[in-house]
Backbone as XML, in Angstrom:
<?xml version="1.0"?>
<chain id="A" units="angstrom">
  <residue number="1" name="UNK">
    <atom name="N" x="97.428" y="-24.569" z="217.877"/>
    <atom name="CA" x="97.371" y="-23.885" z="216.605"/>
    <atom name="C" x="98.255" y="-22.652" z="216.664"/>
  </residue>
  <residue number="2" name="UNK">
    <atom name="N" x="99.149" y="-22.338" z="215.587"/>
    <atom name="CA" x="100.032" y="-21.325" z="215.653"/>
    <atom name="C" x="98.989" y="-20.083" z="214.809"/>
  </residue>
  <residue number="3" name="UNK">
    <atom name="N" x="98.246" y="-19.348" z="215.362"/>
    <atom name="CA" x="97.856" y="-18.126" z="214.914"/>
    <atom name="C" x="97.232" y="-17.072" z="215.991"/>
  </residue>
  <residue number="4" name="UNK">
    <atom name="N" x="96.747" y="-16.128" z="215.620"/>
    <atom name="CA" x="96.631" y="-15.078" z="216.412"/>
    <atom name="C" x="94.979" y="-15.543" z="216.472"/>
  </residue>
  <residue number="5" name="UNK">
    <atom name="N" x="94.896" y="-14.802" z="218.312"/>
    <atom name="CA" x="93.289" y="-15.276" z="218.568"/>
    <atom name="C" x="92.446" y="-14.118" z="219.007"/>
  </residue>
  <residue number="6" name="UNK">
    <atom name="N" x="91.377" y="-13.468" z="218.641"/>
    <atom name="CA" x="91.135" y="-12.422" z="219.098"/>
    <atom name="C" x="90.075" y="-12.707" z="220.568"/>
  </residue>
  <residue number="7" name="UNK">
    <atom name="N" x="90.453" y="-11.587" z="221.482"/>
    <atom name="CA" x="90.286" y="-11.763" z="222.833"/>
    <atom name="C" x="89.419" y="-10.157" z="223.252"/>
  </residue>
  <residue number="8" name="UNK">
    <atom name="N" x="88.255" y="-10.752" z="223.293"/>
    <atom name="CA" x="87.512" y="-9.159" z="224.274"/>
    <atom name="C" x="88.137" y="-9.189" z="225.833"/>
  </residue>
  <residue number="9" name="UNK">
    <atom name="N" x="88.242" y="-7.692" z="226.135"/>
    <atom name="CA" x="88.963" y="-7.853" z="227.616"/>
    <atom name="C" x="87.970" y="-8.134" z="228.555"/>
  </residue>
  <residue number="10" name="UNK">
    <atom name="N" x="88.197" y="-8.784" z="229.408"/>
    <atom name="CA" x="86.916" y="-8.813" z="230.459"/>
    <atom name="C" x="87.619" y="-7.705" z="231.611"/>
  </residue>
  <residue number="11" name="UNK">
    <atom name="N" x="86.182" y="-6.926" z="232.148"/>
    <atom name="CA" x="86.713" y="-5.888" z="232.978"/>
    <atom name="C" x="87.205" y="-6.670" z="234.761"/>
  </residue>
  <residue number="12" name="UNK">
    <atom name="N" x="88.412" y="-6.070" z="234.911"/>
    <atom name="CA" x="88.715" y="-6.609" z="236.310"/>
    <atom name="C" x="89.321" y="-8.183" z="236.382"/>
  </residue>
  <residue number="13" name="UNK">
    <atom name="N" x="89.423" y="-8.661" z="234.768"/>
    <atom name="CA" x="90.225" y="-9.811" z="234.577"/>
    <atom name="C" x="91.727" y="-9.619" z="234.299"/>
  </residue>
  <residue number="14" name="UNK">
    <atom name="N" x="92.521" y="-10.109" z="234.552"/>
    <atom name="CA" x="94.270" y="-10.501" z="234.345"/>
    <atom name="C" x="94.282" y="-11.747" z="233.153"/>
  </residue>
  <residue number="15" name="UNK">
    <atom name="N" x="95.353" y="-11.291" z="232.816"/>
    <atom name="CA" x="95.989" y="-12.638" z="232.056"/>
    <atom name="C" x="97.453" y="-13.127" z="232.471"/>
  </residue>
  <residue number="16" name="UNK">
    <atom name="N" x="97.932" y="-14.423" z="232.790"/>
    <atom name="CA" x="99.284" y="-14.708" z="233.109"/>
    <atom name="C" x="99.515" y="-15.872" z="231.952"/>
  </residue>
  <residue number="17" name="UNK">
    <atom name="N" x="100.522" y="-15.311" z="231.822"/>
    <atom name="CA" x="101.672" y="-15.778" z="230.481"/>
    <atom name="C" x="102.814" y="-17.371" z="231.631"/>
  </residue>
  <residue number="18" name="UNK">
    <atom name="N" x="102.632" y="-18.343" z="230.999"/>
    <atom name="CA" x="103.354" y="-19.145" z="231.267"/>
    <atom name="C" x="104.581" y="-19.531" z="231.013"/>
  </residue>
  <residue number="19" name="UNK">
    <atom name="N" x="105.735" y="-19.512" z="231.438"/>
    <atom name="CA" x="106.843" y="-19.621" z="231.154"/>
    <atom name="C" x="107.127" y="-21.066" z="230.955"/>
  </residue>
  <residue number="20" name="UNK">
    <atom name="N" x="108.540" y="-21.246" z="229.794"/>
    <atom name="CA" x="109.270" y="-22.870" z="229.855"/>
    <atom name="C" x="109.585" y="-23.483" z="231.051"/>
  </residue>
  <residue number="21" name="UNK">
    <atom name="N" x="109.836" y="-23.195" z="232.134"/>
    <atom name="CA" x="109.961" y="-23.518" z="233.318"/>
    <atom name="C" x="108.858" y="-24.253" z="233.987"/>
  </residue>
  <residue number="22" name="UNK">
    <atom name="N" x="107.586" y="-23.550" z="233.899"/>
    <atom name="CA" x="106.842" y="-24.254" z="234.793"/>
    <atom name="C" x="105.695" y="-25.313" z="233.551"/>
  </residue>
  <residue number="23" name="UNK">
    <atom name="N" x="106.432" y="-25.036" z="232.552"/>
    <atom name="CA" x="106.051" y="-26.488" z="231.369"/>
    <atom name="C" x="106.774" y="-27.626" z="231.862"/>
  </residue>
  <residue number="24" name="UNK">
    <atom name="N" x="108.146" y="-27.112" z="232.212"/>
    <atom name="CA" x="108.874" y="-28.740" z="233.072"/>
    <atom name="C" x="108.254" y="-28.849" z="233.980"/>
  </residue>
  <residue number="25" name="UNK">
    <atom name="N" x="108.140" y="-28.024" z="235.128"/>
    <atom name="CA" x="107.531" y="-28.521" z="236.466"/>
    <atom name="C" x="106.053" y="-29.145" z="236.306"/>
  </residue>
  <residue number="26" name="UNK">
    <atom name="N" x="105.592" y="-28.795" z="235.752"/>
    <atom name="CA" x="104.055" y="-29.354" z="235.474"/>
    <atom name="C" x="104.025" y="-30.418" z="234.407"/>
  </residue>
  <residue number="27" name="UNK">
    <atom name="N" x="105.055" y="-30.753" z="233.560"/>
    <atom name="CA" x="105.377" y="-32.197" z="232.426"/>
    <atom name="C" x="104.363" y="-31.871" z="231.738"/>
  </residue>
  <residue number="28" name="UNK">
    <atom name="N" x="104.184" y="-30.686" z="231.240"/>
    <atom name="CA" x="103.516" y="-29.648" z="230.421"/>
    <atom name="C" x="101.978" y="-29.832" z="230.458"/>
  </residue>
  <residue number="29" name="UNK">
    <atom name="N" x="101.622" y="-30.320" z="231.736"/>
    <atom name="CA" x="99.968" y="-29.724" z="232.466"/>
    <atom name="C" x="99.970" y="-28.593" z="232.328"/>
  </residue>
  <residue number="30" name="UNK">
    <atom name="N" x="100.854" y="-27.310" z="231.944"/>
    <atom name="CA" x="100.655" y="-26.133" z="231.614"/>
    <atom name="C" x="101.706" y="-25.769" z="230.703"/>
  </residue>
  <residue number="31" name="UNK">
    <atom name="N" x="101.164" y="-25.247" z="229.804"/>
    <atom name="CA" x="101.756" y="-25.298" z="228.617"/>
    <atom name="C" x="102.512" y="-23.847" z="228.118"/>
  </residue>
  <residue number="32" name="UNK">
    <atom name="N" x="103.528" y="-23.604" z="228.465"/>
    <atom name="CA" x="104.598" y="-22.133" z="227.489"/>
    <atom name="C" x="103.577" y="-21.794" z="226.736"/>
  </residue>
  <residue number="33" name="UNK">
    <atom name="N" x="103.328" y="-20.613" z="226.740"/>
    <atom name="CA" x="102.825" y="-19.262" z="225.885"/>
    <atom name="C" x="103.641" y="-18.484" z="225.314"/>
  </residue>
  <residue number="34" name="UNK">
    <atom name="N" x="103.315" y="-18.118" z="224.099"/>
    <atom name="CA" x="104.106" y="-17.177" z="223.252"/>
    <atom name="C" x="103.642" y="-15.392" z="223.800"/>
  </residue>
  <residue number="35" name="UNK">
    <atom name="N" x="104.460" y="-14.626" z="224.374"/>
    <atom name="CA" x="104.040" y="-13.748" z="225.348"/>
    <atom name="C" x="104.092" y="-12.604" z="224.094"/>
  </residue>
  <residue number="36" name="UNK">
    <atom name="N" x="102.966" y="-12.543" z="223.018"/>
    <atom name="CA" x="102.688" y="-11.367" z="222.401"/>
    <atom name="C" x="101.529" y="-10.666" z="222.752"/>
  </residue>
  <residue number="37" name="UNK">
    <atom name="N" x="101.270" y="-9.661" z="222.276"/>
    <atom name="CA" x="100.115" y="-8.580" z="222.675"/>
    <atom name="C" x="99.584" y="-7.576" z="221.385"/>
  </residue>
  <residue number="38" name="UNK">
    <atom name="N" x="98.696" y="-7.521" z="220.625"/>
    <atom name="CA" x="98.483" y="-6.497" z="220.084"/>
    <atom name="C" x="97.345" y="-5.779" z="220.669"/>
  </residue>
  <residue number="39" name="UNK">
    <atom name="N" x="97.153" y="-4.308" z="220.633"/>
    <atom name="CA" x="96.309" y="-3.669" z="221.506"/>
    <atom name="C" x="95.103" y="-4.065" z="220.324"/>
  </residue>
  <residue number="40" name="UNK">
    <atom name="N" x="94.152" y="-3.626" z="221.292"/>
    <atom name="CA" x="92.530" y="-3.622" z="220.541"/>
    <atom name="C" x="92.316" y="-2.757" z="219.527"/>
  </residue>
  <residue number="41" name="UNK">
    <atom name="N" x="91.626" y="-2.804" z="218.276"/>
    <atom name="CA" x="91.465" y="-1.658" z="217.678"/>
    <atom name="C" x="90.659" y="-0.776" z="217.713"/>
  </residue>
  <residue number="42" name="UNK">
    <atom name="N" x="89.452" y="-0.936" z="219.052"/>
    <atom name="CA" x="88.459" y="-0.129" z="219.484"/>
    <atom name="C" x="88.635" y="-0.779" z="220.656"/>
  </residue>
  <residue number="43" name="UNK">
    <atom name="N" x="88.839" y="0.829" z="221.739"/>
    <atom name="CA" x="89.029" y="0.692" z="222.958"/>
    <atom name="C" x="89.134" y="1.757" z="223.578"/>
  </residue>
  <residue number="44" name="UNK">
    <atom name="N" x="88.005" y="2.315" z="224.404"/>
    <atom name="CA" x="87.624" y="3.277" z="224.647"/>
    <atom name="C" x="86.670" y="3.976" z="223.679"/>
  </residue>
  <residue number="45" name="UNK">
    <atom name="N" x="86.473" y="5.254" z="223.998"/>
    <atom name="CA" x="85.828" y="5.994" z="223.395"/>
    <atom name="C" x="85.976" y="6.862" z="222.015"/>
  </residue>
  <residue number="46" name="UNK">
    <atom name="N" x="87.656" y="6.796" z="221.682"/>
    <atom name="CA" x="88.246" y="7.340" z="220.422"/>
    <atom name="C" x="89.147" y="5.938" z="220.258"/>
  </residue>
  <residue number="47" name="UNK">
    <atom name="N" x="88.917" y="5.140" z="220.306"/>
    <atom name="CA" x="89.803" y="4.249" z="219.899"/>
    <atom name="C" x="91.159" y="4.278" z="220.463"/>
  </residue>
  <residue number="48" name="UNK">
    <atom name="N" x="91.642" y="5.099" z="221.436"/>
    <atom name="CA" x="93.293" y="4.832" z="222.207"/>
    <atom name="C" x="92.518" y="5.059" z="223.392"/>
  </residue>
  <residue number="49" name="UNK">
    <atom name="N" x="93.032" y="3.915" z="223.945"/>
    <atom name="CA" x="93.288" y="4.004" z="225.593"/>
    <atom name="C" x="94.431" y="3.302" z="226.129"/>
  </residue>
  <residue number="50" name="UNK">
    <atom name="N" x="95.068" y="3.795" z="227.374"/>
    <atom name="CA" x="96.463" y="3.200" z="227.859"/>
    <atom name="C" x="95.893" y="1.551" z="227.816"/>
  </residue>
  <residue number="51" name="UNK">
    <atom name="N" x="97.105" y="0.830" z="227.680"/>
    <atom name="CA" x="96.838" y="-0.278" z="228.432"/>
    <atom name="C" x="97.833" y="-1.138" z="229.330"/>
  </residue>
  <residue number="52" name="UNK">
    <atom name="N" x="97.708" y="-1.100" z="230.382"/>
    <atom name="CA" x="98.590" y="-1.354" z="231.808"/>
    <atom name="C" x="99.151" y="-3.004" z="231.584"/>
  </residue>
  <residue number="53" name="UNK">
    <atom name="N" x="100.503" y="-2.629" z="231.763"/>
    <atom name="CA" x="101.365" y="-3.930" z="231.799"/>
    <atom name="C" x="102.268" y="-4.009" z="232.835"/>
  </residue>
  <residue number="54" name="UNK">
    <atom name="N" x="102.212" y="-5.269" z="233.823"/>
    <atom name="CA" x="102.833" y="-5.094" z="235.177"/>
    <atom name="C" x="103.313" y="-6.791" z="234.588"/>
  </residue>
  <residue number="55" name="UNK">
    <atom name="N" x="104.697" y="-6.756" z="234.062"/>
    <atom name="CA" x="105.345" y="-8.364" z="234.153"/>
    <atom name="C" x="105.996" y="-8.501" z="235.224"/>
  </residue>
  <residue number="56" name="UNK">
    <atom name="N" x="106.310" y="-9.163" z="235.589"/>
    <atom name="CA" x="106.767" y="-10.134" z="236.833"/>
    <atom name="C" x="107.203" y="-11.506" z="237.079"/>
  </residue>
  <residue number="57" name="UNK">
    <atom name="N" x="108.524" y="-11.706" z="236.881"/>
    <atom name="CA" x="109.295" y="-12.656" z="236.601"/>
    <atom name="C" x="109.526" y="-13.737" z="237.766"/>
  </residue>
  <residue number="58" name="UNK">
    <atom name="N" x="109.567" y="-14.773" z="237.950"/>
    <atom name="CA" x="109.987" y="-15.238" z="238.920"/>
    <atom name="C" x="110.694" y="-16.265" z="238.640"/>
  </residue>
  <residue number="59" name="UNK">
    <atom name="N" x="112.171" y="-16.849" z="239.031"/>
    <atom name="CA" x="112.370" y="-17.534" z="238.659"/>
    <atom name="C" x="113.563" y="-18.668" z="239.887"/>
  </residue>
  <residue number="60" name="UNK">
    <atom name="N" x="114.149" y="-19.702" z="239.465"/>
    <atom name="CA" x="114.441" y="-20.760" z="240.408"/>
    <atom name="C" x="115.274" y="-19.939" z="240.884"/>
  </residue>
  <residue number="61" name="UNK">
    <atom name="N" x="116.514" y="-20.754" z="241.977"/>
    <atom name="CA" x="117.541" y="-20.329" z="242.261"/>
    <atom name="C" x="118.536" y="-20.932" z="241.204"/>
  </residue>
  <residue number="62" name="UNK">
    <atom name="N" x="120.001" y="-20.140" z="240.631"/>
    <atom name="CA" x="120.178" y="-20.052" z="239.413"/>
    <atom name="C" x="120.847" y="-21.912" z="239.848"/>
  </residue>
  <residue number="63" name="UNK">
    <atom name="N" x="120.941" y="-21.837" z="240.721"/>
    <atom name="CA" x="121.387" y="-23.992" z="240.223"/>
    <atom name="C" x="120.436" y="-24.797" z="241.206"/>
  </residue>
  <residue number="64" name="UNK">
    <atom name="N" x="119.355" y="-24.584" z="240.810"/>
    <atom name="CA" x="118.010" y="-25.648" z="240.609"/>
    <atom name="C" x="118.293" y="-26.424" z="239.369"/>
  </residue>
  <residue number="65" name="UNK">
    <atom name="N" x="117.625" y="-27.811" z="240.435"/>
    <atom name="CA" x="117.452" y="-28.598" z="238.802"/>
    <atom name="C" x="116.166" y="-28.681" z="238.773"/>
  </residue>
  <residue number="66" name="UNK">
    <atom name="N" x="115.809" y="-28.697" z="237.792"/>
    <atom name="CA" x="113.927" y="-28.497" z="237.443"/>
    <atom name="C" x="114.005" y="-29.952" z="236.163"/>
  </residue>
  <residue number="67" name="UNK">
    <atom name="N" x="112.972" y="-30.077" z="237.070"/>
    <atom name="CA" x="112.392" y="-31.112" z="236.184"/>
    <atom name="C" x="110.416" y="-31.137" z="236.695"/>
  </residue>
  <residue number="68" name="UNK">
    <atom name="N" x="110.205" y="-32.407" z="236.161"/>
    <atom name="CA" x="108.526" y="-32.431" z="236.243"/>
    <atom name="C" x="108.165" y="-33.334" z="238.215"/>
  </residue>
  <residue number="69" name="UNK">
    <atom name="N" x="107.575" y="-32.466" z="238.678"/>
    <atom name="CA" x="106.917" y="-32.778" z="239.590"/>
    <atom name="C" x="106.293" y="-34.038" z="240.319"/>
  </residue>
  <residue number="70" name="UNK">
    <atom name="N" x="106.987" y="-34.864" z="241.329"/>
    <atom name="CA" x="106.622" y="-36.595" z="241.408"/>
    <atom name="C" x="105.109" y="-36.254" z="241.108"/>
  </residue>
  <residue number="71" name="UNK">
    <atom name="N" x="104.222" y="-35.512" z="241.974"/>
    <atom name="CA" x="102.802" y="-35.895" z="241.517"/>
    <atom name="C" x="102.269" y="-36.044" z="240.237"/>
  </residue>
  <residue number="72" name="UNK">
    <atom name="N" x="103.350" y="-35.380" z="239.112"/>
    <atom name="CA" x="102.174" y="-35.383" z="238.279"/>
    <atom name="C" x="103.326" y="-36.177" z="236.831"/>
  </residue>
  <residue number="73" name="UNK">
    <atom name="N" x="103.898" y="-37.512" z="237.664"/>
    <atom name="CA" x="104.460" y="-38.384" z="236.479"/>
    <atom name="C" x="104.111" y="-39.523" z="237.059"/>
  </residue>
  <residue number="74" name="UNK">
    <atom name="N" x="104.503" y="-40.560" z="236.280"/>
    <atom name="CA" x="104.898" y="-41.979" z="237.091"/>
    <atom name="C" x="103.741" y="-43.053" z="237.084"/>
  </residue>
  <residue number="75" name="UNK">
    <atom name="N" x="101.963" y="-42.077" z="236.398"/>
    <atom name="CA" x="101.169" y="-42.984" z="236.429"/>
    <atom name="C" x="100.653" y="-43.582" z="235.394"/>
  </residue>
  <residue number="76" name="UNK">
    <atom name="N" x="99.776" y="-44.543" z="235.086"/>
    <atom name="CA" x="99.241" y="-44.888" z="233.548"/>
    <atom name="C" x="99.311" y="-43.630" z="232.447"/>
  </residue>
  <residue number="77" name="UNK">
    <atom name="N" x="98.475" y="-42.558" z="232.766"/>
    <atom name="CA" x="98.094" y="-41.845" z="231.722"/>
    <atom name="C" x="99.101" y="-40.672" z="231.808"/>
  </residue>
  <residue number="78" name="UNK">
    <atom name="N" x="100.569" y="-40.902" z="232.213"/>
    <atom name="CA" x="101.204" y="-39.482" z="232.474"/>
    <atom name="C" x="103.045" y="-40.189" z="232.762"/>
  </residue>
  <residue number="79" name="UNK">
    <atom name="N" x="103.262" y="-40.069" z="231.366"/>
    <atom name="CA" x="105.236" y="-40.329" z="231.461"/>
    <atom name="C" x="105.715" y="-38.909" z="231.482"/>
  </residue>
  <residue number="80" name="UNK">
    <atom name="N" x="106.989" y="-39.133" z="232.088"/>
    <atom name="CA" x="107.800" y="-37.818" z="232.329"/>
    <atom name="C" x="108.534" y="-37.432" z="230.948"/>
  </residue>
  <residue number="81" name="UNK">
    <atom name="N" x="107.989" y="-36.252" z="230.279"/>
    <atom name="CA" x="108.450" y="-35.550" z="229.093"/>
    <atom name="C" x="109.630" y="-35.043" z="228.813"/>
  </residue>
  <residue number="82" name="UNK">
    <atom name="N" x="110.118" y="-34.734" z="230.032"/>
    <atom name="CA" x="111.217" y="-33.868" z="230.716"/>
    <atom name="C" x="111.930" y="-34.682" z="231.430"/>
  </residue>
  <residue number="83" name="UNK">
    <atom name="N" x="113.745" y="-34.452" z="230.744"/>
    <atom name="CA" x="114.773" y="-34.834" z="231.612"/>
    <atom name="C" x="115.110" y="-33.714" z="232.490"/>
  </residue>
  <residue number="84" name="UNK">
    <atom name="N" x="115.740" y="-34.068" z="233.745"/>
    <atom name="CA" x="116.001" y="-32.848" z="234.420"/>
    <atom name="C" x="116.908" y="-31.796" z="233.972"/>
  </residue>
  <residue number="85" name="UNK">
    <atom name="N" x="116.959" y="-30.662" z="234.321"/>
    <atom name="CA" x="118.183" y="-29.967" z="233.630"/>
    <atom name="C" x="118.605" y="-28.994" z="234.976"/>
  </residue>
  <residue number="86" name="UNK">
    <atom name="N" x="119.461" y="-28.467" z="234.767"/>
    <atom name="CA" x="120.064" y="-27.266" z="235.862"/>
    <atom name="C" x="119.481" y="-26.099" z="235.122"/>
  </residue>
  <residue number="87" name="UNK">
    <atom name="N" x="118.719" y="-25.119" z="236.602"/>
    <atom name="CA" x="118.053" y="-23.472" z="235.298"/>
    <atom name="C" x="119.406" y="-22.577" z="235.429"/>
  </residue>
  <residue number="88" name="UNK">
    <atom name="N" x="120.160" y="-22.550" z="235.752"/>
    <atom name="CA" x="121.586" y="-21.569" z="235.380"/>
    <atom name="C" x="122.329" y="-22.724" z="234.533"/>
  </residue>
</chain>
């Protein structure tokens, strides 16, 4: 569904944002996220508190070819979605 979802923070929980990349490697067992954020509108005690963002990128070597993973194609319930491509 394309809309916005509202999310209470859980304390001492993370969230990781999935990239197009590992939608190929996984033949989209994990699925690209749209990496937006709006802050809370009550949070804290006056309504502003910081909120800590540590992204962290990782990505192939720039001539990998990426495609979907032997384990997780090739069987009854699972065709490969993804042609391979070069990530540079």
């Amino acid at each position: 569904h394309q809309q916005w979802v509202t999310v209470d923070p859980i304390p001492g929980a993370f969230i990781c944002n999935l990239g197009d990349m590992l939608a190929r490697w996984s033949n989209n067992q994990y699925v690209s996220t749209p990496h937006r954020v709006l802050p809370p509108k009550k949070w804290g005690n006056n309504g502003q508190q910081d909120r800590i963002s540590i992204p962290f990128f990782f990505d192939p070597n720039y001539d990998s070819i990426i495609q979907p993973i032997d384990e997780l194609v090739g069987n009854e319930n699972s065709k490969r979605l993804f042609e391979p491509i070069m990530y540079g």
